[in-house]
PyMOL CGO cylinders between C-alpha atoms (Angstrom):
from pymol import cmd
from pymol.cgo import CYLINDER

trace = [
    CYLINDER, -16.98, 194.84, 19.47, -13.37, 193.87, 20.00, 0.3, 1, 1, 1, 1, 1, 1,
    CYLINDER, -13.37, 193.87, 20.00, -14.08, 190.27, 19.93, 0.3, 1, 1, 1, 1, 1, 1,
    CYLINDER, -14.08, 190.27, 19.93, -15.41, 190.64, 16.22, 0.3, 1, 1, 1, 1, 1, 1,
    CYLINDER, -15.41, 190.64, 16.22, -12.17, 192.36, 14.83, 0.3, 1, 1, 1, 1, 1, 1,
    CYLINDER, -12.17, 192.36, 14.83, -10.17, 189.79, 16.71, 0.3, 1, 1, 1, 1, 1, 1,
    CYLINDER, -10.17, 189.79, 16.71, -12.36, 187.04, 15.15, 0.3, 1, 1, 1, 1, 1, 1,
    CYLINDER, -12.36, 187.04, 15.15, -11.81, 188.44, 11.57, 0.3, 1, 1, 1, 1, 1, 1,
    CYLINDER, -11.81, 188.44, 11.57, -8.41, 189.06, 11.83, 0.3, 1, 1, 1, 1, 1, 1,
    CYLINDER, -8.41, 189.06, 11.83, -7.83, 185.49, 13.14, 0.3, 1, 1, 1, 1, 1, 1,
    CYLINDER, -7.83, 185.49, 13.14, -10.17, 184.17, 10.43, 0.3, 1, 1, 1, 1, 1, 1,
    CYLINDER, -10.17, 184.17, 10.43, -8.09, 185.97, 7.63, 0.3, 1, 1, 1, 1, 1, 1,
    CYLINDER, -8.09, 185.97, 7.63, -4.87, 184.90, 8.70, 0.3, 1, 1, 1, 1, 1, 1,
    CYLINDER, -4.87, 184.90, 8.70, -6.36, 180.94, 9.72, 0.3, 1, 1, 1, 1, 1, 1,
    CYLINDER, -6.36, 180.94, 9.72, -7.78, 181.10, 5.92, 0.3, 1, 1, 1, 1, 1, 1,
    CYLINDER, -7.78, 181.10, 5.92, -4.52, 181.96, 4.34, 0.3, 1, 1, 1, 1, 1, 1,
    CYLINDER, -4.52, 181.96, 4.34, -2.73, 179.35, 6.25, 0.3, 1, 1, 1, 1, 1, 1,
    CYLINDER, -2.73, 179.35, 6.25, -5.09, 176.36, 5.60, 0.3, 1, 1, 1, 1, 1, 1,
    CYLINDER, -5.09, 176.36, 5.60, -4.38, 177.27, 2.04, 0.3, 1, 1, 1, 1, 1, 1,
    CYLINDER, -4.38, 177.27, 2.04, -0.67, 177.52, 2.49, 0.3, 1, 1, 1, 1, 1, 1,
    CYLINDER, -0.67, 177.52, 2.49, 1.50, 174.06, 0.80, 0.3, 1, 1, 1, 1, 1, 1,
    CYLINDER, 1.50, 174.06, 0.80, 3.65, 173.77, 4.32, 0.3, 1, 1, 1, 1, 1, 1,
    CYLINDER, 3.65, 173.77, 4.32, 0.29, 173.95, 6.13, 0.3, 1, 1, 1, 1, 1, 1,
    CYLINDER, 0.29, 173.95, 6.13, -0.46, 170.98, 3.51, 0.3, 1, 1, 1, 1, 1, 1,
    CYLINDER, -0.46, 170.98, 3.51, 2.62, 169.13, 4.04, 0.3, 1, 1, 1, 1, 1, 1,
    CYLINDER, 2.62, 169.13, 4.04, 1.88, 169.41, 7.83, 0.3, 1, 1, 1, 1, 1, 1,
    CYLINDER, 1.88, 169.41, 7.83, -1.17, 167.40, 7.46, 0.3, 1, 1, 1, 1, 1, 1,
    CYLINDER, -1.17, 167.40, 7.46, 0.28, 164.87, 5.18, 0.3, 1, 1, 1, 1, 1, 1,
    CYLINDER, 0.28, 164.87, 5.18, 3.36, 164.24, 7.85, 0.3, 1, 1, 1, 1, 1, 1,
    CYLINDER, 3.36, 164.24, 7.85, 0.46, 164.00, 10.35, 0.3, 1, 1, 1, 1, 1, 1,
    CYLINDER, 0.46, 164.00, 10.35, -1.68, 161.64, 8.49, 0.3, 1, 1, 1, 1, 1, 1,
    CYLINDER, -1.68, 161.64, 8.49, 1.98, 159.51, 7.90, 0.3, 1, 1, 1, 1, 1, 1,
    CYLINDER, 1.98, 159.51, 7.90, 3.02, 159.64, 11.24, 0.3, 1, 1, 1, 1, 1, 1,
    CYLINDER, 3.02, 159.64, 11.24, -0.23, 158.46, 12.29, 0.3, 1, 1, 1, 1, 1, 1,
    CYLINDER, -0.23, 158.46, 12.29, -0.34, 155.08, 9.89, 0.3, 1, 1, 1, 1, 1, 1,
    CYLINDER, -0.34, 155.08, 9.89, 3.30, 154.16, 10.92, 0.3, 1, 1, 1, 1, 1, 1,
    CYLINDER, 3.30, 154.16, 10.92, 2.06, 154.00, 14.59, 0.3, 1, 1, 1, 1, 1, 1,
    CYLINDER, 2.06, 154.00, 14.59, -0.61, 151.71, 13.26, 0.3, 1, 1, 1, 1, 1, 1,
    CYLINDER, -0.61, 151.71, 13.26, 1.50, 148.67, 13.97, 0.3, 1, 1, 1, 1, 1, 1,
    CYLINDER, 1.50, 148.67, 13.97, 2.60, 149.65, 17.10, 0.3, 1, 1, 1, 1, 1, 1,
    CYLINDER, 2.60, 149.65, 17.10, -1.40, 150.25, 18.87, 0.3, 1, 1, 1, 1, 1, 1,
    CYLINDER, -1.40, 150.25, 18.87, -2.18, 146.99, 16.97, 0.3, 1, 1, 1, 1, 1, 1,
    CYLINDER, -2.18, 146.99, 16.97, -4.54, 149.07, 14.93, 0.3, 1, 1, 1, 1, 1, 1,
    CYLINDER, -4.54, 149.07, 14.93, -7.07, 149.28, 17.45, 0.3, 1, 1, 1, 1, 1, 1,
    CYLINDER, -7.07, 149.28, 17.45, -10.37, 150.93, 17.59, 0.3, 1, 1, 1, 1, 1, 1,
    CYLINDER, -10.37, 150.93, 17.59, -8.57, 153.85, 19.85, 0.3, 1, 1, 1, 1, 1, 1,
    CYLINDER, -8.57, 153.85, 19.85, -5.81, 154.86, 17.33, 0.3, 1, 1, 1, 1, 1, 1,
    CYLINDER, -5.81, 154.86, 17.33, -8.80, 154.98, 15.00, 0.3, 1, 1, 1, 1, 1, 1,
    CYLINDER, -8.80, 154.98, 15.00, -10.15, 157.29, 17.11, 0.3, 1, 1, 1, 1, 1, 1,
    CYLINDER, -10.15, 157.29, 17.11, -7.30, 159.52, 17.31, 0.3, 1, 1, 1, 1, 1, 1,
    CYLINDER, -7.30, 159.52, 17.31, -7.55, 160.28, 13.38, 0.3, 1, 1, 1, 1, 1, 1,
    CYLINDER, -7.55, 160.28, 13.38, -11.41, 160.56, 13.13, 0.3, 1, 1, 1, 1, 1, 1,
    CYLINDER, -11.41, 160.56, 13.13, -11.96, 163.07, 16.46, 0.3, 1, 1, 1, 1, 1, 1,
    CYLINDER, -11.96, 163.07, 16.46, -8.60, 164.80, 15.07, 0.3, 1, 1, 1, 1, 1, 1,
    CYLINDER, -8.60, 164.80, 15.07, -9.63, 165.28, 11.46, 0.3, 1, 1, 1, 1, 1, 1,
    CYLINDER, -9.63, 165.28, 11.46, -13.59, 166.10, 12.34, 0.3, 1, 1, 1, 1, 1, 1,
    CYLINDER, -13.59, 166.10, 12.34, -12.48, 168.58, 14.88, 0.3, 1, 1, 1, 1, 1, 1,
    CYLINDER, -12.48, 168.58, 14.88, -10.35, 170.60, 12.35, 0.3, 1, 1, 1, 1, 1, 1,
    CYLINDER, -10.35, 170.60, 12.35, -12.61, 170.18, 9.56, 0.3, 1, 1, 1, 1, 1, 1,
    CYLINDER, -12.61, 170.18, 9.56, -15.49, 171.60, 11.38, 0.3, 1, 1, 1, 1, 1, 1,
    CYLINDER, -15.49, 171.60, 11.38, -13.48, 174.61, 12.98, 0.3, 1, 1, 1, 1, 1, 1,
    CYLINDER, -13.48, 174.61, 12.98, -12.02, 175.49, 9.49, 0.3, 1, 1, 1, 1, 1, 1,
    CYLINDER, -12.02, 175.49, 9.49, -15.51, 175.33, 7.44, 0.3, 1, 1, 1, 1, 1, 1,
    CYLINDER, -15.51, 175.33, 7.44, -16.49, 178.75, 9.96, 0.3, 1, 1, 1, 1, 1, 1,
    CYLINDER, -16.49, 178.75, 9.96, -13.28, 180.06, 9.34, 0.3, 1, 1, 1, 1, 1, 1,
    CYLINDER, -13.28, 180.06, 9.34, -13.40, 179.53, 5.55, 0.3, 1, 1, 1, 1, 1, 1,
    CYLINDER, -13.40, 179.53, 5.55, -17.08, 180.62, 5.28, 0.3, 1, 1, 1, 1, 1, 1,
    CYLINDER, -17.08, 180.62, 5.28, -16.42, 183.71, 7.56, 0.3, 1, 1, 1, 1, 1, 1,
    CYLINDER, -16.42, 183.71, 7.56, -13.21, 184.80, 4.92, 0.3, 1, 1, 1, 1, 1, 1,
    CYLINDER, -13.21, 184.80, 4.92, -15.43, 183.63, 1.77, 0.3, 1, 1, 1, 1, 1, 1,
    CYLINDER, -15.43, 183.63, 1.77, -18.26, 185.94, 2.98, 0.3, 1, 1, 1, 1, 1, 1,
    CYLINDER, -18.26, 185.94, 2.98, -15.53, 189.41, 3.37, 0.3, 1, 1, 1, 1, 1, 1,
    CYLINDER, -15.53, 189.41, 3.37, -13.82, 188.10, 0.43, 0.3, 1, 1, 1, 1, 1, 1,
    CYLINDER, -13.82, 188.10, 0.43, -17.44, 188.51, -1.47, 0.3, 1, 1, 1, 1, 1, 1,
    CYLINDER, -17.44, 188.51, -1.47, -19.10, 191.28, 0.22, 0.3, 1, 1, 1, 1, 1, 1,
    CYLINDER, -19.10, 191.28, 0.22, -15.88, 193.38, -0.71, 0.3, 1, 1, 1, 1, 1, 1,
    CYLINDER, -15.88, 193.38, -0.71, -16.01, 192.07, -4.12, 0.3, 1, 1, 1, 1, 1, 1,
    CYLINDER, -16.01, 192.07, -4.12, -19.87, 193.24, -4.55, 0.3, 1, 1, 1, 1, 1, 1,
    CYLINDER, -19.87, 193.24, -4.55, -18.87, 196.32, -3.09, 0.3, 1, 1, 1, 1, 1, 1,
    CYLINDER, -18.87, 196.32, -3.09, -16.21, 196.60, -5.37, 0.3, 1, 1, 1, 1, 1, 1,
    CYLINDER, -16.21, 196.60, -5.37, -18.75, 195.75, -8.58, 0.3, 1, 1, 1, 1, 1, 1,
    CYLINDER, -18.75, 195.75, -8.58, -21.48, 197.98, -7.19, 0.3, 1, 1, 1, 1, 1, 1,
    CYLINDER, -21.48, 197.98, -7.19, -18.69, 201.08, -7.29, 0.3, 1, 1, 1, 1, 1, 1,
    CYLINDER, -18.69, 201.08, -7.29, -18.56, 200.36, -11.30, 0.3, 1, 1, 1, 1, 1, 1,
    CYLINDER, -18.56, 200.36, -11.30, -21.74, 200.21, -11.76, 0.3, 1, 1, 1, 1, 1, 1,
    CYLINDER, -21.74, 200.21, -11.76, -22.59, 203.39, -10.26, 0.3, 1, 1, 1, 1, 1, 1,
    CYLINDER, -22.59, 203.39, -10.26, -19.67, 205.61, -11.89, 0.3, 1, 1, 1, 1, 1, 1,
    CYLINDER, -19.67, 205.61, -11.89, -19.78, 203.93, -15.06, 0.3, 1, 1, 1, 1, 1, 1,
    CYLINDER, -19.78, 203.93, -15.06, -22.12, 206.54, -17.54, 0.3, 1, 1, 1, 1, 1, 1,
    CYLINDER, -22.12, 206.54, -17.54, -24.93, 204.82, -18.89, 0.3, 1, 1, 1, 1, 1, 1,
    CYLINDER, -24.93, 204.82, -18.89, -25.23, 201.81, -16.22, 0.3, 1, 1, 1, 1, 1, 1,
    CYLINDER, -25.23, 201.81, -16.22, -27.75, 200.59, -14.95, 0.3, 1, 1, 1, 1, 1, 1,
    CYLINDER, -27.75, 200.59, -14.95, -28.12, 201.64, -10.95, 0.3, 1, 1, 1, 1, 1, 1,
    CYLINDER, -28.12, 201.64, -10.95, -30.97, 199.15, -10.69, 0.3, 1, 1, 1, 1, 1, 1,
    CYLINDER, -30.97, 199.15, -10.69, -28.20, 196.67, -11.06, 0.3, 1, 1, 1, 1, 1, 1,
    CYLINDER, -28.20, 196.67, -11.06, -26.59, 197.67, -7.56, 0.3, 1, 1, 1, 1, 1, 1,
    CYLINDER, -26.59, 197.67, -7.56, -26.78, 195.53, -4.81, 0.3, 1, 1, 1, 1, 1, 1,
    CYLINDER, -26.78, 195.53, -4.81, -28.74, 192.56, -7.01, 0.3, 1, 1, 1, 1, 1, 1,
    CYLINDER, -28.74, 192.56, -7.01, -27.57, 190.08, -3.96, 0.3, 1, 1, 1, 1, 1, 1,
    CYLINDER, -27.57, 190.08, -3.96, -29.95, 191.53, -2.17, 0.3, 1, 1, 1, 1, 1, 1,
    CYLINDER, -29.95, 191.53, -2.17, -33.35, 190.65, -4.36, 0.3, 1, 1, 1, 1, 1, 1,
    CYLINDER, -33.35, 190.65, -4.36, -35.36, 187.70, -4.03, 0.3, 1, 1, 1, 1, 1, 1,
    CYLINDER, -35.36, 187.70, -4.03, -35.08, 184.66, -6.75, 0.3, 1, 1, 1, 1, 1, 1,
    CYLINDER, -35.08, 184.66, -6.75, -37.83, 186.08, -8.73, 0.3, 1, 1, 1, 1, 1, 1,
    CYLINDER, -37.83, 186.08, -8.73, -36.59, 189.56, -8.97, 0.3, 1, 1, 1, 1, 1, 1,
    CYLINDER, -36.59, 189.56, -8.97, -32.99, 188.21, -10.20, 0.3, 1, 1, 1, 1, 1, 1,
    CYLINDER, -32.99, 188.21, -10.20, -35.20, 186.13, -12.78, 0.3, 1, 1, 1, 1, 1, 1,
    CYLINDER, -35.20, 186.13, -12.78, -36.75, 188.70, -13.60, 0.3, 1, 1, 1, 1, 1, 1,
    CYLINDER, -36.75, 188.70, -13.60, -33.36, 190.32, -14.38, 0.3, 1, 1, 1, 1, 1, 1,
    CYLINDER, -33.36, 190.32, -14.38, -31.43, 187.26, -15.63, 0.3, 1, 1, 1, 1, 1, 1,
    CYLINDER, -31.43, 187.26, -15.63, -34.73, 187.09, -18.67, 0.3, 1, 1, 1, 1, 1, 1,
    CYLINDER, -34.73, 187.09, -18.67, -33.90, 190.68, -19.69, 0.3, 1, 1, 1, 1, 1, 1,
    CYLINDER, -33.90, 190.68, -19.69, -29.95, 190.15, -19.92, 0.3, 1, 1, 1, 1, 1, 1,
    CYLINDER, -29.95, 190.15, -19.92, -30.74, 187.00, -21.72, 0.3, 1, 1, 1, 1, 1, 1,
    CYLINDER, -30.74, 187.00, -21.72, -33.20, 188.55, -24.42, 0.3, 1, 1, 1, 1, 1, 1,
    CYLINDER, -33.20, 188.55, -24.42, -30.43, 191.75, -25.01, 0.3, 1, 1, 1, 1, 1, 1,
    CYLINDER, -30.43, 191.75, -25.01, -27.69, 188.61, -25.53, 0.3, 1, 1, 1, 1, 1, 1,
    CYLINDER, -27.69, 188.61, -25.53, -30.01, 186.62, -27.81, 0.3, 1, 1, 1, 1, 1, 1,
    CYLINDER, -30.01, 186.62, -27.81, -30.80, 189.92, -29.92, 0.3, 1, 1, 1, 1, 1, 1,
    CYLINDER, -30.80, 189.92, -29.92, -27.27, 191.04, -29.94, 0.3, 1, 1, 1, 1, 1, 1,
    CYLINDER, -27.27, 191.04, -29.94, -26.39, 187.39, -31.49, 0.3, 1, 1, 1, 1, 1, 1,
    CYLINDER, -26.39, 187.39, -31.49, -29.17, 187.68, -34.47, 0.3, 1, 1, 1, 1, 1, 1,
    CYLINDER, -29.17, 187.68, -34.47, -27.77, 191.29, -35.20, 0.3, 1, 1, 1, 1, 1, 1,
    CYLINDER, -27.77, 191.29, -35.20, -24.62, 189.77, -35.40, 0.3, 1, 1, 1, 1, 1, 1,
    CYLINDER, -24.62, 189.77, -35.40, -25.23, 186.76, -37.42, 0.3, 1, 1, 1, 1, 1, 1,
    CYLINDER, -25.23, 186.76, -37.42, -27.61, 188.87, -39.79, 0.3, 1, 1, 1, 1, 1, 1,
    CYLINDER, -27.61, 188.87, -39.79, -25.08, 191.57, -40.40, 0.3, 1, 1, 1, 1, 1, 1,
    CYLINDER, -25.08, 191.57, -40.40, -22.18, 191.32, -38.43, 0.3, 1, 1, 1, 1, 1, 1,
    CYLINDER, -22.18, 191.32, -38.43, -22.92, 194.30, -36.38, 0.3, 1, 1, 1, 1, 1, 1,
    CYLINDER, -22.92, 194.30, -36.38, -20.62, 194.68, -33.74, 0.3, 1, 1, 1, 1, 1, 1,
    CYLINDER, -20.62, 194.68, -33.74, -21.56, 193.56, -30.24, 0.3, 1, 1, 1, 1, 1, 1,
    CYLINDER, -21.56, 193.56, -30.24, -20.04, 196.79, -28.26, 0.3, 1, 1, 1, 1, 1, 1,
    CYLINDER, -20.04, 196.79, -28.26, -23.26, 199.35, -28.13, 0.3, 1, 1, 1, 1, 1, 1,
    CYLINDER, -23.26, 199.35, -28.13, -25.81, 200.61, -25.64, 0.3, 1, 1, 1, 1, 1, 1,
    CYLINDER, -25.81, 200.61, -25.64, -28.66, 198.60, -25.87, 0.3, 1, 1, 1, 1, 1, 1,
    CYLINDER, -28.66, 198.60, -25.87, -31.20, 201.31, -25.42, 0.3, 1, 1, 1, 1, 1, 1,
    CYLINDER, -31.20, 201.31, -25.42, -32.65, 203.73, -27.83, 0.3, 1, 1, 1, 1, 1, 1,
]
cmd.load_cgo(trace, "trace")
């Protein structure tokens, strides 16, 4: 179990680095540093090498990194949504936890939201009722 708190908190703090303009800046004096030594290794196949292995090695650590922060960053955010839903009066508790239903069930969902939005927008353009009620009876 400790190795998973270690891995999130250095996934957190890797995240908000990467995204950081001096971490930016970094790369860019890397990438510069790298073409003025062009001339000097004659451009060869091995100085090509450098930049390729260099670049694919960080780009492949940091998409598990990213996706491991995106993932907490959206769980928490569910979480977050879910909570309103359930202490909001007159919400619909079916609506909790929808990232968890199969394509067809959030179709199934998505149709009904769609038909209350398409009904609210003919009562509105028939008699400028306001769009700010309960939809049910």
């Amino acid at each position: 179990m400790p190795h998973i708190f270690w891995y999130t908190r250095f996934a957190k703090r890797s995240a908000r680095l990467a995204g950081r303009p001096g971490t930016f800046s970094i790369a860019v004096f890397v990438l510069l540093v790298w073409l003025v030594t062009g001339p000097l290794f004659d451009f060869s196949d091995t100085w090509q090498l450098v930049i390729n292995t260099g670049t694919t090695i960080v780009t492949f650590l940091m998409v598990f990194l990213i996706q491991n922060t995106q993932n907490r960053d959206t769980e928490a955010l569910h979480i977050k949504l879910d909570e309103l839903i359930r202490a909001t009066q007159g919400a619909h508790n079916a609506l909790l936890d929808l990232e968890e239903l199969e394509e067809r069930q959030l179709d199934e969902f998505r149709a009904r939201y769609v038909a209350l939005a398409q009904l609210a927008r003919a009562r509105q353009a028939a008699g400028g009722d306001p769009d700010t009620d309960t939809p049910e009876p």
